[in-house]
VOBAPA-570322 format. One record per residue (C-alpha): residue in one letter; x, y, z. Coordinates in nm, 3 decimals. Layout:
ATOM residuo       x       y       z
ATOM       A       X       Y       Z
...
//
This chain:
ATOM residuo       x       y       z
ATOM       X   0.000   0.000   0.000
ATOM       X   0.082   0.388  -0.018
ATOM       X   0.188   0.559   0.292
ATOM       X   0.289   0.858   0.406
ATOM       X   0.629   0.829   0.610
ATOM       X   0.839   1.035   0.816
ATOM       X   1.227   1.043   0.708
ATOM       X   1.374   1.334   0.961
ATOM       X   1.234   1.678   1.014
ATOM       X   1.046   1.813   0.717
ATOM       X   1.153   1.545   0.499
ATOM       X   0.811   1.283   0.412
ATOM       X   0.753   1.087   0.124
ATOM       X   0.464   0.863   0.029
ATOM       X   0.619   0.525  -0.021
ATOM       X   0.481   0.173  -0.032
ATOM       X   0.447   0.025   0.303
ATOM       X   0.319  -0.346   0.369
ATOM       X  -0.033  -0.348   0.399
ATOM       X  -0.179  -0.404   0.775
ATOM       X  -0.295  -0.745   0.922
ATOM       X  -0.494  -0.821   1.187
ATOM       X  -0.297  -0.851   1.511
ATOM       X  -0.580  -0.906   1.775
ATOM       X  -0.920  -1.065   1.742
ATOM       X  -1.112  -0.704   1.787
ATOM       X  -0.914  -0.566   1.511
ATOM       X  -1.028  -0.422   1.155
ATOM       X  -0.860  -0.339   0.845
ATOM       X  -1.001   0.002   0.687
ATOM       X  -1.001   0.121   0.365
ATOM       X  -0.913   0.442   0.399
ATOM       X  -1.144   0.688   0.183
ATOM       X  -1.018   1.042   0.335
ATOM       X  -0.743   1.175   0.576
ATOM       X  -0.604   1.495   0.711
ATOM       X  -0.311   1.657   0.793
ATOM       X  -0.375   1.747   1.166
ATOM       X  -0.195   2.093   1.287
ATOM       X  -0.071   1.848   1.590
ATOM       X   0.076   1.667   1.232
ATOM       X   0.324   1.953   1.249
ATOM       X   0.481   1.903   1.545
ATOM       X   0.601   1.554   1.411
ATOM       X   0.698   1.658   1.076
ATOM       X   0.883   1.943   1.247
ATOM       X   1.088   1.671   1.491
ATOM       X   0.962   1.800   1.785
ATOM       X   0.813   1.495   1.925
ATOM       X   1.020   1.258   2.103
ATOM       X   0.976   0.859   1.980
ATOM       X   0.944   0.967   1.592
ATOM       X   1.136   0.698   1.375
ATOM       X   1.234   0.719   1.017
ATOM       X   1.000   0.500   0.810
ATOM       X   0.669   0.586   1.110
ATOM       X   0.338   0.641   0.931
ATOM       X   0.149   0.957   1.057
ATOM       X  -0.168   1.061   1.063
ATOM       X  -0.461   1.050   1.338
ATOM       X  -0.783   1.173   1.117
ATOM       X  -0.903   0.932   0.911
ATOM       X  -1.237   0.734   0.788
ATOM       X  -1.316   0.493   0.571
ATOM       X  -1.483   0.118   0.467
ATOM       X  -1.442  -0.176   0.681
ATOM       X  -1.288  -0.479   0.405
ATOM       X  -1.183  -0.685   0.739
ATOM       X  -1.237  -0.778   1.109
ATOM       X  -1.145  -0.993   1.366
ATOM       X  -1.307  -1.366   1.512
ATOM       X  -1.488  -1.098   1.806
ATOM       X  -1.538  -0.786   1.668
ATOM       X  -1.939  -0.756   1.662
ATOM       X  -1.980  -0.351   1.638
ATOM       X  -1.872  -0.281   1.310
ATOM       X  -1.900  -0.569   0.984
ATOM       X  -1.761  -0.565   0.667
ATOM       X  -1.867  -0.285   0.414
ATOM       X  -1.935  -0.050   0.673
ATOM       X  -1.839   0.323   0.668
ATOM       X  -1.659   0.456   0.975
ATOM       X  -1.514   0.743   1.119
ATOM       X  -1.226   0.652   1.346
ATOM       X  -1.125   0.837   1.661
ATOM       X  -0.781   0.961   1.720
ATOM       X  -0.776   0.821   2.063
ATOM       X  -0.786   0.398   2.084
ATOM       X  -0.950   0.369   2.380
ATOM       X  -1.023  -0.022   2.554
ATOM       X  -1.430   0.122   2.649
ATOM       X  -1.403  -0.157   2.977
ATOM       X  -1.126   0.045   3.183
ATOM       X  -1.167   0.261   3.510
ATOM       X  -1.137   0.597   3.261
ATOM       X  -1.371   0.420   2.983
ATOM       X  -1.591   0.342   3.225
ATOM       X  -1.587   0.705   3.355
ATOM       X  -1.660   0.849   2.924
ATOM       X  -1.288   0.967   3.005
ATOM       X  -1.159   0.799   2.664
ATOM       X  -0.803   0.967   2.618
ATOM       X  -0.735   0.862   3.003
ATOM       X  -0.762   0.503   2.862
ATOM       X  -0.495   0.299   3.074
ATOM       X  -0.481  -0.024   2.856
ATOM       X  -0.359   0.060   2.481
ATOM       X  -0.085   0.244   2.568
ATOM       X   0.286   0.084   2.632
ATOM       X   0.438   0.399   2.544
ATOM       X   0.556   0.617   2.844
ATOM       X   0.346   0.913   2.748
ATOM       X   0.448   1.281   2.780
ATOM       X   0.496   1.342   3.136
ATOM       X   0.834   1.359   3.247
ATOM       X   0.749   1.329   3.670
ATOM       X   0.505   1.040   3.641
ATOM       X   0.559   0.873   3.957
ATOM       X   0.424   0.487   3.854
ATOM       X   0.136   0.666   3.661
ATOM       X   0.014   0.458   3.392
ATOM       X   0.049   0.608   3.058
ATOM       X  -0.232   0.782   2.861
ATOM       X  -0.455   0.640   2.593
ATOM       X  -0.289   0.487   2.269
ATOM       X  -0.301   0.762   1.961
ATOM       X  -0.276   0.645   1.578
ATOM       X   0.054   0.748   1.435
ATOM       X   0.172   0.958   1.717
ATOM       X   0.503   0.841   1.799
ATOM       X   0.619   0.591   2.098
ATOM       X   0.525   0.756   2.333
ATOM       X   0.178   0.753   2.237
ATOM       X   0.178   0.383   2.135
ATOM       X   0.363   0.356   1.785
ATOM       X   0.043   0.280   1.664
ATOM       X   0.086   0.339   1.243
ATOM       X  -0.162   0.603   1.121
ATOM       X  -0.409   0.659   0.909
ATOM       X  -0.263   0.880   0.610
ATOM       X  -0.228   0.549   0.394
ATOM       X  -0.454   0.324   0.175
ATOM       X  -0.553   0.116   0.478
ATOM       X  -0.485   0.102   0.872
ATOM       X  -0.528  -0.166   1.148
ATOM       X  -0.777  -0.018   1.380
ATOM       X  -0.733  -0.207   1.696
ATOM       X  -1.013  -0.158   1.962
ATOM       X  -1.278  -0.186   1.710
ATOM       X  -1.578  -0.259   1.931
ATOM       X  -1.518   0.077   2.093
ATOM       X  -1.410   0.315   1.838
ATOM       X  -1.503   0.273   1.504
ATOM       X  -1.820   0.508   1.467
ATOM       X  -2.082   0.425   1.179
ATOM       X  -2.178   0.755   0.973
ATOM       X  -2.494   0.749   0.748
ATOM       X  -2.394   0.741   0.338
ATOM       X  -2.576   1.057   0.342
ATOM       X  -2.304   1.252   0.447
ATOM       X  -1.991   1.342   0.259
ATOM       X  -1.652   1.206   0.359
ATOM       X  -1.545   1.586   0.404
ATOM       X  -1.867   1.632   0.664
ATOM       X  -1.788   1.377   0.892
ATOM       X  -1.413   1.301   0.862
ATOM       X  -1.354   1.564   1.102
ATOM       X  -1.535   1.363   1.368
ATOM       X  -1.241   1.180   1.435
ATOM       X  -1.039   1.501   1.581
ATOM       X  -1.077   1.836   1.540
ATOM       X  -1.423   1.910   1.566
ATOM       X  -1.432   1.705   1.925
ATOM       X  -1.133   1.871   2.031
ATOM       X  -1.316   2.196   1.928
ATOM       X  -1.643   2.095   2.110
ATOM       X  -1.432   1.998   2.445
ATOM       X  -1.267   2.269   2.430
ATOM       X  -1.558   2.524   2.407
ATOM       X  -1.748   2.286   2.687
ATOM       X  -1.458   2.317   2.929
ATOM       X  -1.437   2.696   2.886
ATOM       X  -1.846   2.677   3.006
ATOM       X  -1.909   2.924   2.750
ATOM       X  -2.321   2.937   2.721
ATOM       X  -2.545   3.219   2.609
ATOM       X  -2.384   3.559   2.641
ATOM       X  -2.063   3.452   2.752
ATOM       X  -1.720   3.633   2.606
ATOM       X  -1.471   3.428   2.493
ATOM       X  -1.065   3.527   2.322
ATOM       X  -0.954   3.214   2.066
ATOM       X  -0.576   3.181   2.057
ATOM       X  -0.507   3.037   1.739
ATOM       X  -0.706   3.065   1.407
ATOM       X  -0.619   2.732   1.278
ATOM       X  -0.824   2.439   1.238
ATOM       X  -0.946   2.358   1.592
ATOM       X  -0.928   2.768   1.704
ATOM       X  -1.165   2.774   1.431
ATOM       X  -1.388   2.483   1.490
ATOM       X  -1.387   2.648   1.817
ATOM       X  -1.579   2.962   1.767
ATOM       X  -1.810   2.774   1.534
ATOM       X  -1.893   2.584   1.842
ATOM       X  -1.841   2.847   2.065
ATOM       X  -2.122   3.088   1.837
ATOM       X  -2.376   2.813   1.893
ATOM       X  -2.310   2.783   2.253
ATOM       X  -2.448   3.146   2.254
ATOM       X  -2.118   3.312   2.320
ATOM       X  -2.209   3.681   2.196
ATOM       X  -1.819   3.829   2.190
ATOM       X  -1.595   3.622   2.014
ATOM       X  -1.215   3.718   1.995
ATOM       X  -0.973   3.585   1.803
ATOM       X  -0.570   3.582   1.791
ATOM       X  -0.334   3.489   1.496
ATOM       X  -0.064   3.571   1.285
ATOM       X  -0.231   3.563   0.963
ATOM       X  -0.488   3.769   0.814
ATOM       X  -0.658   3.515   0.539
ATOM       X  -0.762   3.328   0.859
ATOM       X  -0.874   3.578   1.100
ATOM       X  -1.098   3.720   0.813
ATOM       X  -1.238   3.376   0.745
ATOM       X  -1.358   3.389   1.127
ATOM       X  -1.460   3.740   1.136
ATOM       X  -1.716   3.633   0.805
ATOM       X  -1.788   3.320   0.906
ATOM       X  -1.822   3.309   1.301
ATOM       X  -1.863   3.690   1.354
ATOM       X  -1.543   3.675   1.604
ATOM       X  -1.364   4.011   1.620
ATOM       X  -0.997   3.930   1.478
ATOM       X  -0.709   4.078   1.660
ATOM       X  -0.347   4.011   1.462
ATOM       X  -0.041   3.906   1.724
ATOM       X   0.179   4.044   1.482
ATOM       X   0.018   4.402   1.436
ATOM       X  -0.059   4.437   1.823
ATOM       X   0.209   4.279   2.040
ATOM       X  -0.015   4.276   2.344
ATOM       X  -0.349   4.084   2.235
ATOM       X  -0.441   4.050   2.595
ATOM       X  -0.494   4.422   2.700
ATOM       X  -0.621   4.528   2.425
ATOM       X  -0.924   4.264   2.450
ATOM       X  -0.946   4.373   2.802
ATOM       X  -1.006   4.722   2.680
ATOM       X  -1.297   4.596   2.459
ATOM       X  -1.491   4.414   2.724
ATOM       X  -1.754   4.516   2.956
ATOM       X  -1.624   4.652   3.298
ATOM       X  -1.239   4.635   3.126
ATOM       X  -1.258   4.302   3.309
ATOM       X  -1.124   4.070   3.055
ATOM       X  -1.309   3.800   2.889
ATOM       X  -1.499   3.478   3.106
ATOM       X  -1.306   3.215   2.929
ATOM       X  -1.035   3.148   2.654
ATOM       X  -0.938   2.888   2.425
ATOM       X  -0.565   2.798   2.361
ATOM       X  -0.578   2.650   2.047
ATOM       X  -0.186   2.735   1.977
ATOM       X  -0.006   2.474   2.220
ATOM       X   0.393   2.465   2.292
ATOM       X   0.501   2.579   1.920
ATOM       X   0.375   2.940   2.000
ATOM       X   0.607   3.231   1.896
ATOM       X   0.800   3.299   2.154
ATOM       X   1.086   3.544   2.324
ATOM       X   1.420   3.509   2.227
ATOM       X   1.479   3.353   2.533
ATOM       X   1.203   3.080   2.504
ATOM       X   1.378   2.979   2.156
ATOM       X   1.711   2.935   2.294
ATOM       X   1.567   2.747   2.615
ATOM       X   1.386   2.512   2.365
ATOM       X   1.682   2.474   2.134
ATOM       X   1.908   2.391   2.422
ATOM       X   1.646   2.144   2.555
ATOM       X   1.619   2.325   2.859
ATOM       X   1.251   2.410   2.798
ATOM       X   1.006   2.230   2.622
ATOM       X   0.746   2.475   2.511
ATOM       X   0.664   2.837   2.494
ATOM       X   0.471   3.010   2.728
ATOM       X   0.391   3.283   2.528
ATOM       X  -0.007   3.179   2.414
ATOM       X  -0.054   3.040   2.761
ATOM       X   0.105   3.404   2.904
ATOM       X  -0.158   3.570   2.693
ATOM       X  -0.429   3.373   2.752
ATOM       X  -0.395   3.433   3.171
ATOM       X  -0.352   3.772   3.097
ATOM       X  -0.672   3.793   2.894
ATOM       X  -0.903   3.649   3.108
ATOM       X  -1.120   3.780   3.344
ATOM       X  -1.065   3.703   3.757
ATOM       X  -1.272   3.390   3.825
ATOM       X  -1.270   3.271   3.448
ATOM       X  -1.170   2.946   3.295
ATOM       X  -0.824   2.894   3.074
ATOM       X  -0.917   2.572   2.835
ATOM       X  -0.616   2.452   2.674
ATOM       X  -0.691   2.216   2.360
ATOM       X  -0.328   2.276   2.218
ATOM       X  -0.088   2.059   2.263
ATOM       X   0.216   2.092   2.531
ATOM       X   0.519   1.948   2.631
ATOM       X   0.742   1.943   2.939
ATOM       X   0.853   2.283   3.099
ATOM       X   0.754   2.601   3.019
ATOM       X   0.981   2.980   3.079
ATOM       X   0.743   3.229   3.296
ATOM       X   0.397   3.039   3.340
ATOM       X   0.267   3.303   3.574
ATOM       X   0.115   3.047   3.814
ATOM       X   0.084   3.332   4.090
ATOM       X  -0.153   3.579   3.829
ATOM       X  -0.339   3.275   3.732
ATOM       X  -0.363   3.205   4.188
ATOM       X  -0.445   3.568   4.203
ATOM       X  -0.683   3.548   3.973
ATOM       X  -0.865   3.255   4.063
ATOM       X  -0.857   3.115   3.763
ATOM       X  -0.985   2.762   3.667
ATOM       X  -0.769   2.589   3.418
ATOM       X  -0.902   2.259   3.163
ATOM       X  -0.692   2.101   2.922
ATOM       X  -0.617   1.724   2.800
ATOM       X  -0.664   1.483   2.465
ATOM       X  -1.050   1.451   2.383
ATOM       X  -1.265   1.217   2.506
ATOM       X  -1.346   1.174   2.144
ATOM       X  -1.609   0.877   2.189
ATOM       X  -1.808   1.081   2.466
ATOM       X  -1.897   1.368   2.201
ATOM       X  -1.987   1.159   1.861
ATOM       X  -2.341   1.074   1.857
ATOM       X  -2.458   1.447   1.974
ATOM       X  -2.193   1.621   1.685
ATOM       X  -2.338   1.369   1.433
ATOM       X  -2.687   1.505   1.542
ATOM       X  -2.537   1.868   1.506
ATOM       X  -2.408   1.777   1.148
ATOM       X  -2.769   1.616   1.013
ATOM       X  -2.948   1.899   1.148
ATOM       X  -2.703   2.171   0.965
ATOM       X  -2.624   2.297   1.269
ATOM       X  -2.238   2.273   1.242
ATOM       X  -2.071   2.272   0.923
ATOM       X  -1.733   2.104   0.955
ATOM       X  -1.647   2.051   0.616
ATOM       X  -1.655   2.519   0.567
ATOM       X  -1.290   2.524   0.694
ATOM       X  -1.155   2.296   0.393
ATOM       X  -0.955   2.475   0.124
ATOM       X  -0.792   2.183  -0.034
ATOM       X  -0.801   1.813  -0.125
ATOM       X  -0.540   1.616  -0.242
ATOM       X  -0.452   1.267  -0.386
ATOM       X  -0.256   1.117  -0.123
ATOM       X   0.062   1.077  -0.355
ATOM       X   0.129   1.457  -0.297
ATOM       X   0.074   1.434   0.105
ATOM       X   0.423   1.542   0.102
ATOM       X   0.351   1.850  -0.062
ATOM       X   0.075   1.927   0.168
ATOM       X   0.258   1.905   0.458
ATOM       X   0.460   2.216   0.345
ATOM       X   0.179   2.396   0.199
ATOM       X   0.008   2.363   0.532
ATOM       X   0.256   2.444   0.764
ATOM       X   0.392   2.755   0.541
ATOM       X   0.063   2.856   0.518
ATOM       X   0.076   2.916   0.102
ATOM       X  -0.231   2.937  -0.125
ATOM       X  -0.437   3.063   0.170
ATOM       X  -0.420   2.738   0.348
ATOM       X  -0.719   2.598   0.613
ATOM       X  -0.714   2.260   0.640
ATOM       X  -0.619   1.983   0.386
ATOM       X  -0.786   1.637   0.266
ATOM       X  -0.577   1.404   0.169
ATOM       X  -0.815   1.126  -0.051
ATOM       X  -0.631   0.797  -0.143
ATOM       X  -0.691   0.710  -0.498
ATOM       X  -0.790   1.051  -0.638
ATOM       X  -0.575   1.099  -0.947
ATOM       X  -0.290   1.291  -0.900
ATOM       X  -0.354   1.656  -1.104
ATOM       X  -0.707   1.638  -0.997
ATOM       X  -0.634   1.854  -0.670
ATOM       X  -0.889   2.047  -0.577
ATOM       X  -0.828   2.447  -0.402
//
């Protein structure tokens, strides 16, 4: 089969790779119809995750048609069309049992990310995520093993396009998490750091919560104009206002700052001078500079949800303004299983549009191609399909 495979920092190719077997009786083998590349994609391609290998196959959002199962897999059957979850959860642990899916303490034999973890079991298993998070193969191939298949494999209706629902396996959970751990509900104010696929996602979700003041932070103008259109969020640019934070807590009521915010940025943030020299000298292993803003931005009593992803220490967190604040802080991988049925629901009624962020698709020969149109942000770049089989030239923009 075709795979995409990591060879070293941004170096990937699409090579062939043997095709997957069953390796447990509650396996599948999927056909894989359409993939993404995932912004937490970056981070790998970059070399920034520890556990990468040369020859690993990325890629954690994927769907597609069951060709094969295992002797006592009885959810899912052959010829069925599934969306996949990022997160390979058991369903029958202590954190299944408690809809806490990315806590999942049996698919994991990875060590995880935490450095101080004191006999803590590892979390859940993710596809194509490096050791530490299993070195399960992804999903940006022709077709996958999906172990755990009587828990995560989650039927969509052939009514729905493959660019509706594919999102269902990441970004749009992550986005709906994230917007229900900030508690943002009818007339709440919320600041989005990060206008890229999930900081999106999140003020779609966050608008129908009822939040009536959206902000929203980024670098690049194409995407904060796409929000302001779309989502009605009021875009602020980090790069034509090098304090974000005060001036959104100029433009809320009482100069109080906003209830909640979103980090939707994670440890790759542009940071100080300082922060790039910690993290090149492996003294630090993220930026502080979104989670800075977003303690700064928020109001005393509110709520910091962190959907971006971090690793190890961070220079300057500010835990004594975030004590003095009283803030509440909410973070983690999504419980991706917990939040399907009612986002399907969303989707059929037309109440959430997924697919509206998608500016390209792309046979899966030129993955490689897409990985540095997506993380150099070129032809106004959103959010990229990858389809397996679509004839290369035939790229849609």
């Amino acid at each position: 089969m075709k795979a995409l495979t990591y060879h070293g920092p941004h170096h990937v190719s699409v090579d062939n790779q043997p095709d997957p077997g069953l390796q447990a009786a509650d396996d599948i083998i999927l056909r894989v119809t359409a993939t993404a590349i995932c912004g937490s994609d970056l981070h790998l391609y970059r070399g920034k995750i520890p556990g990468t290998h040369h020859g690993d196959i990325f890629g954690h959002e994927f769907m597609g048609e069951v060709v094969e199962t295992g002797s006592q897999v009885t959810a899912v059957r052959k010829g069925d069309r599934v969306v996949v979850p990022f997160v390979i959860a058991c369903g029958d642990c202590f954190f299944c049992h408690l809809h806490q899916y990315a806590a999942c303490e049996s698919t994991n034999s990875g060590r995880g990310a935490i450095l101080n973890r004191k006999g803590i079991t590892p979390p859940a298993a993710l596809f194509g995520y490096s050791d530490m998070y299993g070195g399960i193969p992804g999903g940006q191939a022709e077709y996958v093993r999906v172990p755990k298949a009587n828990t995560g494999p989650f039927k969509v209706p052939d009514t729905l396009s493959d660019e509706k629902v594919l999102f269902l396996s990441d970004i749009l959970p992550t986005a709906w998490q994230a917007v229900k751990n900030a508690e943002v509900t009818q007339g709440s104010s919320v600041a989005i750091y990060g206008a890229g696929p999930v900081g999106l996602l999140s003020a779609a979700c966050a608008r129908l919560s009822g939040a009536e003041q959206i902000f929203i932070i980024d670098h690049n103008d194409y995407r904060l104009e796409f929000a302001k259109q779309r989502y009605g969020a009021i875009p602020v640019n980090f790069d034509k206002n090098d304090d974000p934070a005060q001036w959104i807590i100029e433009n809320t009521a009482g100069h109080r700052g906003v209830d909640a915010v979103i980090d939707a940025v994670g440890f790759e943030a542009k940071g100080s001078l300082t922060e790039t020299v910690l993290s090149n000298l492996k003294i630090e292993g993220s930026s502080g500079k979104a989670i800075r803003q977003c303690i700064a931005a928020v109001r005393r009593g509110g709520i910091v949800s962190v959907p971006g992803v971090y690793a190890g220490f961070i220079h300057a967190f500010m835990f004594g303004d975030a004590f003095d604040k009283g803030l509440t802080f909410k973070m983690g991988q999504t419980h991706v299983h917990a939040y399907l049925p009612d986002l399907l629901n969303l989707i059929e009624q037309g109440l959430l549009t997924p697919e509206e962020i998608v500016t390209h698709h792309l046979p899966l020969e030129e993955a490689a191609r897409g990985y540095e149109i997506f993380e150099k942000k070129e032809e106004m770049c959103r959010k990229i399909i990858l389809v397996p089989g679509m004839a290369t030239g035939k790229a849609t923009v």
